[in-house]
N, C-alpha and C positions, 0 to 999 in steps of 0.2 A: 527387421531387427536393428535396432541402432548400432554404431558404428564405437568404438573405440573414443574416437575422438570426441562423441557425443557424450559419452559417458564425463571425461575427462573432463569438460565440460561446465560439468556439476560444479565441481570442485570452486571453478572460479565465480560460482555464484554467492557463495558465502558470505563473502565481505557485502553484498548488498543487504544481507538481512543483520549480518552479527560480522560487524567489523573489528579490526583489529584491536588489542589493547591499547598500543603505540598510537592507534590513529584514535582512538575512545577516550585516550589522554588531552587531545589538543580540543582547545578551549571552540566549542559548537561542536566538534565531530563527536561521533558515534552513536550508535544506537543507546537507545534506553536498557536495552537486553543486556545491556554491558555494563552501562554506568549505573545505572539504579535511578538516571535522573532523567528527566524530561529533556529533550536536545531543543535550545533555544531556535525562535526565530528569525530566519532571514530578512522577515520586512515584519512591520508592524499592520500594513496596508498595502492591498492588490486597486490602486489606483479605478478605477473603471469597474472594476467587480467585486470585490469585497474589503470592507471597511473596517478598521479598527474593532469596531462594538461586535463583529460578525468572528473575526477572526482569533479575537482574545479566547472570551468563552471555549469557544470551540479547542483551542489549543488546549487550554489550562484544566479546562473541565472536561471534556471528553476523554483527550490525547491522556491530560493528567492522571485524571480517574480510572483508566486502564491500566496506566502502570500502576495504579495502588494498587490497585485488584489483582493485578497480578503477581506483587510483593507479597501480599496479603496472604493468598493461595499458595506460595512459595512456603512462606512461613506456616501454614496448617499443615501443609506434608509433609515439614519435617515429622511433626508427629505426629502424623496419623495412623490408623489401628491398620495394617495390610492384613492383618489374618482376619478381616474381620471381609474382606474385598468379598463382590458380587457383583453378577450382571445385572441383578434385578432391580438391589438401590444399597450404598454403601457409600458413608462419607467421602471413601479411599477415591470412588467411581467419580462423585459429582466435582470434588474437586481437578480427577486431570483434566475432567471433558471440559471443565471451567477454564483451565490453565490454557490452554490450547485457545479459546476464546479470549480470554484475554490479553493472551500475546498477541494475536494477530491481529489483534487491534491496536495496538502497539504500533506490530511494524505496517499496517497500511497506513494508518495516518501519519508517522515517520515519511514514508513514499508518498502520499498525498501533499502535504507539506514541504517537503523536498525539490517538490517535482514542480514545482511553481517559482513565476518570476516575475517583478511586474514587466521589464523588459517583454517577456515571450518571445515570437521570434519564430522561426520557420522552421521544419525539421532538417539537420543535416545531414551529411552524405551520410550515413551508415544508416540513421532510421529512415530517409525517404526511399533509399533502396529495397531495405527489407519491407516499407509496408507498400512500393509498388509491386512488388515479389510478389506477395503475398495477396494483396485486394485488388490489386491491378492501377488505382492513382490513392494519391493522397484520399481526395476527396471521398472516393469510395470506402474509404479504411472508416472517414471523419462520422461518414452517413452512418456506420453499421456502429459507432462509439457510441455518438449520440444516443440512437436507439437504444444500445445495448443500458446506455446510463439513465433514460428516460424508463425503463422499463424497471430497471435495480431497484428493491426497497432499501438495498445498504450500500454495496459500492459499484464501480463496474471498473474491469481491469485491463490493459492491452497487457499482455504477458507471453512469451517468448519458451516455446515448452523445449526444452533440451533433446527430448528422446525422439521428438517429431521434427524438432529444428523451424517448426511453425509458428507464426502468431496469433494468437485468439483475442479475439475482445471476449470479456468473461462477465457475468452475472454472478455477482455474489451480494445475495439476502441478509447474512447473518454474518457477522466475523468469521466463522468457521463451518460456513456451509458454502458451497461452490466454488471456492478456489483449487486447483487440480494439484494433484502432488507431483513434485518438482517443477511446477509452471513457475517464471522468475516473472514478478511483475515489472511492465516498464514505465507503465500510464498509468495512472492511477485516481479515481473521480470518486470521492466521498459525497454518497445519496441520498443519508438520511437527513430528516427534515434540518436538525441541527448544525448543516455544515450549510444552510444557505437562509434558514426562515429570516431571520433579521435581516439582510439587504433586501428579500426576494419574495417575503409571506409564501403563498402558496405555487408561486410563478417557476415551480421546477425546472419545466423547458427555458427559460430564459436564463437562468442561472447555469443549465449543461450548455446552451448555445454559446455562454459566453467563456467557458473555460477556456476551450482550445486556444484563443489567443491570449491563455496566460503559461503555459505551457513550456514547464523551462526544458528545452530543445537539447540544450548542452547535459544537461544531467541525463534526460533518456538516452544520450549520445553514449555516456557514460554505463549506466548499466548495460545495454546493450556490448561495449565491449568487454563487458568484465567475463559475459557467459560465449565468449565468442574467441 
């Protein structure tokens, strides 16, 4: 049974998915979930791995496109018919299961994005701790990422589940298929063809081999203490 403290926990995961107002105000922070707008990026170019022409699109039209859709679907429910709901097939239906999808597409590619630098850099004391805890070296954590990201048709996750106090490397297929409820992600690798075909054509493994060393260290450093 989880402990008190684990539960507690929870709580200070929040600001990674839906940050504050006050912090949703300052010019680059906060989620989309909040602003209504797309959170600019950090770099234009990941030097060594992805380029301008790779990175744009992918922002503005994936990242973008998600938040329409999920604007969009916001705005249907206000008026949509609820007496009319059903498990079978009902406006009311397709659009939460939509919403849900569409948010979470949202906030991975937020985390995706975020979670990158062209610096990169080495993990620090709090993640190389927890992922020798847990895989026993770096290297073995990197071995099972890889895979895990090599295998994803959409993303693949390192995430930090609160009630186990474990970390998972995760498989997730679909925006809202495989991700574990209350797992807090800390790594985050976008699989589908669109987050690499321009630098990479069909060379998937080259493009997962090359992430880790763009890896911004500092910001996992970050979420990790937020749920800790």
């Amino acid at each position: 049974m989880a402990s008190r403290r684990e539960f507690l926990a929870l709580s200070a995961a929040v600001p990674l998915l839906a940050p504050d107002p006050a912090r949703a105000s300052q010019e680059g922070g906060g989620s989309a979930l909040v602003t209504g707008r797309i959170k600019p990026l950090k770099y234009e170019v990941l030097p060594g791995f992805l380029s301008k022409d790779q990175i744009t699109p992918h922002h503005q039209a994936h990242y973008g496109g998600a938040l329409k859709s999920l604007l969009q679907i916001e705005g249907e429910l206000e008026g949509a018919d609820r007496s009319k709901a059903s498990a079978n097939y009902a406006p009311v239906r397709e659009l939460k299961r939509e919403e849900v999808h569409a948010m979470n597409s949202v906030i991975l590619h937020e985390l995706y994005f975020d979670g990158m630098s062209a610096a990169g850099g080495n993990p620090g004391e709090g993640a190389r701790e927890a992922l020798q805890k847990r895989f026993g070296s770096i290297e073995k954590w990197l071995d099972d990422f890889k895979a895990a990201a090599v295998s994803a048709r959409g993303w693949a996750i390192l995430a930090l589940h609160p009630v186990s106090g474990k970390l998972y490397n995760f498989v997730s297929d679909v925006h809202d298929v495989g991700i574990p409820v209350l797992g807090v992600p800390l790594v985050v690798i976008d699989c589908y063809e669109h987050a690499f075909y321009v630098d990479y054509k069909n060379r998937k493994g080259d493009y997962v081999s090359a992430y880790p060393r763009f890896v911004d260290w500092a910001e996992v450093d970050r979420r990790i203490k937020a749920v800790r």
